[in-house]
C-alpha positions in Angstrom: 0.0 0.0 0.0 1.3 3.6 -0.8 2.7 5.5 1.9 0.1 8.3 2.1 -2.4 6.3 3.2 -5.2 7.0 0.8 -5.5 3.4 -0.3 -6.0 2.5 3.3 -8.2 5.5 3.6 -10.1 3.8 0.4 -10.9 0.8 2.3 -11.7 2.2 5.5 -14.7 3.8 3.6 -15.6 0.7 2.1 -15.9 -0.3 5.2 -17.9 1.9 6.7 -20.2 2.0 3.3 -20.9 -1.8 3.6 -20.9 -1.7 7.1 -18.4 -4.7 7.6 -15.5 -6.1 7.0 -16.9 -9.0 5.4 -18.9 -7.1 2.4 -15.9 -4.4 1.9 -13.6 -7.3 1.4 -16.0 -8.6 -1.3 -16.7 -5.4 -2.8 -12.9 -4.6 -3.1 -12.1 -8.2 -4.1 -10.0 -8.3 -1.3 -9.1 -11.0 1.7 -11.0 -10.0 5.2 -7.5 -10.2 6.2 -6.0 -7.5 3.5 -8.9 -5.4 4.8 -8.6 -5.6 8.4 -4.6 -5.0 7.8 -5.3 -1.7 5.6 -7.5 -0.7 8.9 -4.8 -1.3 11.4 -2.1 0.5 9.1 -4.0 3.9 8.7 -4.8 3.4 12.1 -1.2 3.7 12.9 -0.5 6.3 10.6 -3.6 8.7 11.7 -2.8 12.3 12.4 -2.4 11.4 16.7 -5.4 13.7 17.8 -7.8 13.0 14.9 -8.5 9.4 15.8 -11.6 8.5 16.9 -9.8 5.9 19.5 -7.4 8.6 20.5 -9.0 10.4 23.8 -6.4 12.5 24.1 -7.0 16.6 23.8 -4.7 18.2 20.8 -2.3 20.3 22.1 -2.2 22.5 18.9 
């Protein structure tokens, strides 16, 4: 996957479209596994204060 993350960025709204992992992973003709690893990469990636898991306050 490219570095800037909009691939991942692709399937994360794939994703939230279908509303699973399951039918993005068909849709994209893609493994659940490819999926749920394009997840957890822009996941790491994210801007830290943007991400819905992130409950910190930004500092900016």
């Amino acid at each position: 996957m490219r570095k800037s993350g909009l691939a991942e960025l692709e399937v994360v709204l794939a994703v939230a479209r279908k509303r699973g992992f399951v039918a993005a992973a068909v849709e994209l003709e893609m493994s659940t596994t490819a999926v749920s690893s394009a997840v957890a990469k822009l996941d790491r990636v994210w801007v830290p204060g943007f991400s819905p898991r992130d409950t910190q306050r930004l500092t900016h």
